[in-house]
C-alpha positions as CSV (number, residue, x, y, z in Angstrom):
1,X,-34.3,38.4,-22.9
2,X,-34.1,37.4,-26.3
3,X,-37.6,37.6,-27.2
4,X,-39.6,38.8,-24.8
5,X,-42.3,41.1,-23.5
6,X,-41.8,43.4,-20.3
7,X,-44.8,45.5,-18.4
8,X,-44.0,48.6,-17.4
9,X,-45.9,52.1,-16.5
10,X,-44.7,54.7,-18.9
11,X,-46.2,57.6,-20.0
12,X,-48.5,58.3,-22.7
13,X,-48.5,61.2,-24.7
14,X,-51.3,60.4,-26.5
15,X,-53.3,59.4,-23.2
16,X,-51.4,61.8,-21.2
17,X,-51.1,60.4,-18.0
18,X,-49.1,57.3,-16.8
19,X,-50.6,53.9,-18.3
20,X,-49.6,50.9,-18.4
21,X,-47.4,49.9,-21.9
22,X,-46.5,46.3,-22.9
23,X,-42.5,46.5,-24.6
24,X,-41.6,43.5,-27.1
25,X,-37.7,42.6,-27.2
26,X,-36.7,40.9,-30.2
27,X,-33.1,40.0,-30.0
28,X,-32.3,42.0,-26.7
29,X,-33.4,45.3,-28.5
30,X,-36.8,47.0,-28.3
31,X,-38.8,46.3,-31.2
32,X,-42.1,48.0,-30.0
33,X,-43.9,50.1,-26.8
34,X,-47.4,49.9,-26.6
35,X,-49.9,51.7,-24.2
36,X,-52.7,49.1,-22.7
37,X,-54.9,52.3,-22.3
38,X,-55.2,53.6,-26.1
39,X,-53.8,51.2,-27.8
40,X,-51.1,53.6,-29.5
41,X,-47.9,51.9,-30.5
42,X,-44.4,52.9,-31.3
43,X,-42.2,50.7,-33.6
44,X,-38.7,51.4,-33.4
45,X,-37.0,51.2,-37.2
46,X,-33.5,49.9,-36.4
47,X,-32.5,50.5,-39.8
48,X,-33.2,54.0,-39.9
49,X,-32.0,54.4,-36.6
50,X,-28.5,52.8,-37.3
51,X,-28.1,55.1,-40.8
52,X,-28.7,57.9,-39.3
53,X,-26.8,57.7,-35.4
54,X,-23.6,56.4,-34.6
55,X,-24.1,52.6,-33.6
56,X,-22.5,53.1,-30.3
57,X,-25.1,55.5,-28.6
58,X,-28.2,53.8,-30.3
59,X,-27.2,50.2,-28.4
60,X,-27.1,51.8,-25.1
61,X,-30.1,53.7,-25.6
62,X,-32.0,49.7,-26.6
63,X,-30.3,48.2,-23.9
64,X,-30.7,50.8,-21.3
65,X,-33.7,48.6,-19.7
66,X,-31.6,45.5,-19.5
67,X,-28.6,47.1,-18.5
68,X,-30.7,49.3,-14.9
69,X,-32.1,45.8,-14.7
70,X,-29.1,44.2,-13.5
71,X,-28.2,47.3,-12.1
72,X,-31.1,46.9,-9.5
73,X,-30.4,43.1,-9.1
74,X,-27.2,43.9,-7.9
75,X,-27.7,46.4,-5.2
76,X,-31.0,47.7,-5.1
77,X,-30.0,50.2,-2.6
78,X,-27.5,52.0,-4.9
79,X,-29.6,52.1,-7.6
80,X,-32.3,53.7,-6.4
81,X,-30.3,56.4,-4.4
82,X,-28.8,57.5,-8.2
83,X,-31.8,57.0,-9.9
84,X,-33.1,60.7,-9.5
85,X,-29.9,62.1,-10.5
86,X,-29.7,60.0,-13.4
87,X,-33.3,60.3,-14.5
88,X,-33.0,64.6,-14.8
89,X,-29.1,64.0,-16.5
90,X,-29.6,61.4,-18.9
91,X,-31.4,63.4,-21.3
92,X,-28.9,66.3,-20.9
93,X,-25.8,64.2,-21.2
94,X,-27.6,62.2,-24.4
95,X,-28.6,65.5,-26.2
96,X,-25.2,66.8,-25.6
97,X,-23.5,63.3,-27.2
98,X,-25.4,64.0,-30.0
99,X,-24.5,67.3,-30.9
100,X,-20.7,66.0,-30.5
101,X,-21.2,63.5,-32.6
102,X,-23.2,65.5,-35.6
103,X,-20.5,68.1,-35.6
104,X,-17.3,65.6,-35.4
């Protein structure tokens, strides 16, 4: 997934409602979402990102996709019976890292 381009139904804020979005992967990181419906992108500024959030938490967060991907091709079964616990923790557990992080 080195360069790449991944379909997915997303939400739209600006559409509001679930559309369809087209991702671009440049270098197995996520370089851009964009909604088929509106035509509303979001470009993802590494650079600023990396200055201003510990490196460690900013690649999992761009490689989450790739990483539930293989998840599923594993055992489909077990992913999808911790997928709704996951979905309602993850942005609990990633607001909680950081707050750690800004205050260590």
């Amino acid at each position: 997934m080195a360069n790449s381009k991944l379909n997915a139904m997303l939400f739209c804020l600006h559409c509001d409602e679930d559309t369809q979005h087209t991702i671009i992967y440049k270098q197995n990181k996520i370089e851009s979402i964009q909604c088929e419906k509106c035509g509303v992108a979001i470009m993802v500024d590494h650079e600023y990102v990396q200055q201003h959030y510990k490196e460690e938490i900013i690649e999992r967060v761009l490689s989450k996709p790739s990483r539930m991907t293989k998840e599923m091709e594993a055992d489909i079964g077990v992913f999808f019976s911790r997928l709704p616990y996951r979905v309602i923790s993850k942005p609990y557990r990633l607001i909680k890292e950081f707050y750690h992080q800004k205050h260590d």
